[in-house]
C-alpha positions as CSV (number, residue, x, y, z in Angstrom):
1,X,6.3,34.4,-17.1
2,X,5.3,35.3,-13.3
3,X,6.6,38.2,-11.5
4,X,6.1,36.7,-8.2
5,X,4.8,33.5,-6.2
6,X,4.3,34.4,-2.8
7,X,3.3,32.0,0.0
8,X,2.1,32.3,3.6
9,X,4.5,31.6,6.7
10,X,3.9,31.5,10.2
11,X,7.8,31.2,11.3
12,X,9.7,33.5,9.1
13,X,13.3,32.4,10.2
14,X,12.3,28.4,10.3
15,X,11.4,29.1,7.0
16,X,14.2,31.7,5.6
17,X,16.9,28.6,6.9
18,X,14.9,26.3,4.7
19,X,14.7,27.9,1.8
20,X,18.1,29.8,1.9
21,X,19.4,26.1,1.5
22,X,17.1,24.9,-1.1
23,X,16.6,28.1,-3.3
24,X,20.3,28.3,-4.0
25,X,20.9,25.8,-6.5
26,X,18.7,27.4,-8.5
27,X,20.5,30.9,-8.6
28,X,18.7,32.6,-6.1
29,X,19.7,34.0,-3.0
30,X,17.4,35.8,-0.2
31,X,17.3,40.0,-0.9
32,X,17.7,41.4,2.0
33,X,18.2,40.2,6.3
34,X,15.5,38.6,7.7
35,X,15.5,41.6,10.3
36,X,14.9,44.2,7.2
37,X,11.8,42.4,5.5
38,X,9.2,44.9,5.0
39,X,5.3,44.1,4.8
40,X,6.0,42.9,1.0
41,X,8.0,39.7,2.7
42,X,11.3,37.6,2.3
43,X,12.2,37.5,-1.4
44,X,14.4,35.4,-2.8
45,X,15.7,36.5,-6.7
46,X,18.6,36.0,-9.2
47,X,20.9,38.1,-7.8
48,X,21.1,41.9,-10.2
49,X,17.6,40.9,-11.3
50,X,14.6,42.3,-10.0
51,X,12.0,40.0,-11.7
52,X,10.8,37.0,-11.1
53,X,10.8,36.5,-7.1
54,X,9.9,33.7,-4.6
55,X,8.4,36.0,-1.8
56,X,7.4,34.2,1.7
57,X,5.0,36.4,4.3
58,X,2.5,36.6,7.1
59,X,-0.7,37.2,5.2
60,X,-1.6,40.7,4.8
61,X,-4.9,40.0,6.6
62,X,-3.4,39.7,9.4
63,X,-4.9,35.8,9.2
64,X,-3.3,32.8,9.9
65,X,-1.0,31.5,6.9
66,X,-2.5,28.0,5.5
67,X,-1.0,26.1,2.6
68,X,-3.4,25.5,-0.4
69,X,-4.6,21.8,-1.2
70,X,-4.0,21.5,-4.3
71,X,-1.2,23.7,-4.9
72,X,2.5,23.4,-5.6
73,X,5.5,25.5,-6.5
74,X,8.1,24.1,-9.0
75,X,11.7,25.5,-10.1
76,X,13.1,24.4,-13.3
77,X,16.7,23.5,-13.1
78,X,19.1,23.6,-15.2
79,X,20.1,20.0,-14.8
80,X,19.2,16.6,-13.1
81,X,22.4,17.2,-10.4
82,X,20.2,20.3,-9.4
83,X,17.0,18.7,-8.6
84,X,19.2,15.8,-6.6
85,X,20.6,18.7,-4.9
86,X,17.8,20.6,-4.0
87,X,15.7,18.0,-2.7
88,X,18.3,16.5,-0.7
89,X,18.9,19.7,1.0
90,X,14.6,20.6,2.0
91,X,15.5,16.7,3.4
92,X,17.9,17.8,5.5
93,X,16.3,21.4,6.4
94,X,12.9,20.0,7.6
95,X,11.4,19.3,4.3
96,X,8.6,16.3,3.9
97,X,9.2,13.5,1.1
98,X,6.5,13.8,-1.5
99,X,8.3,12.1,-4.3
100,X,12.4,11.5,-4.7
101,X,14.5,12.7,-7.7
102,X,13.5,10.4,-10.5
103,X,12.0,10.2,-14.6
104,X,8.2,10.6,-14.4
105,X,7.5,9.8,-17.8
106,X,3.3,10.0,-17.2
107,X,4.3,13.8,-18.1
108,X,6.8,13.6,-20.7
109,X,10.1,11.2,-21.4
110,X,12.4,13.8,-19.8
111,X,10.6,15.2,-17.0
112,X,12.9,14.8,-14.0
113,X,11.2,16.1,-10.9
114,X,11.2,15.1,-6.8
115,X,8.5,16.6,-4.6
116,X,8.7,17.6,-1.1
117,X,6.6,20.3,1.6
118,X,8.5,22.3,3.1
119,X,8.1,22.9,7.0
120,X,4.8,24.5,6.9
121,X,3.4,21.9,4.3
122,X,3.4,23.7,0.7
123,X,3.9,21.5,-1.7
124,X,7.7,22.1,-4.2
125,X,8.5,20.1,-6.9
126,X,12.1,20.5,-8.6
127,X,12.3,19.6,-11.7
128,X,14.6,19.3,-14.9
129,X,13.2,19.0,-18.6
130,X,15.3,19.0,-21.6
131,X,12.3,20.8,-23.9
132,X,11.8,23.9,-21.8
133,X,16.2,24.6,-21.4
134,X,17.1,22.8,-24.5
């Protein structure tokens, strides 16, 4: 298990609004006001838990934030309603089609996923799998 995945973000609100709307159908909700991020970032959790997080920041560098060819971010959810849900809503929140809710079976018989960037271009998949939440 991760404790974190953090990404890079050039504009923090754009993307808080985005994810806001697509982290919540899978249980987690943004820690603390944009306005009272520290240097860590925006982190998103299950709320009462501390561990894992979603975390979205300016680079500590002080560089410019770039997405990583190559990379993606998934969340498991709990069902196939939730990956409709969630993909629908990055639609509607600035997100970029990558791949609509549907079986991929070149992974496994019951791996329901949908793919999208979000508005800065990193690559989310949402996906439900019977074997990993029985």
């Amino acid at each position: 298990m991760f404790a974190h995945v953090q990404i890079g973000a050039s504009d923090l609100r754009r993307m808080c609004v985005f994810y806001d709307r697509v982290l919540v159908h899978f249980g987690l909700e943004r820690a603390a006001p944009l306005d009272a991020a520290g240097p860590a970032g925006i982190i998103w959790r299950v709320p009462a838990r501390r561990w894992p997080q979603f975390v979205i920041g300016a680079p500590f560098d002080g560089g410019e934030a770039t997405v990583g060819h190559g990379t993606q971010v998934s969340f498991l959810a709990a069902e196939r309603p939730v990956v409709d849900a969630a993909w629908r809503a990055a639609m509607l929140n600035g997100g970029v089609d990558q791949g609509q809710p549907g079986l991929r079976l070149r992974y496994a018989p019951d791996f329901y996923a949908a793919y999208c960037l979000d508005p800065e271009g990193h690559k989310l998949c949402f996906v439900h799998t019977r074997e990993v939440l029985g």
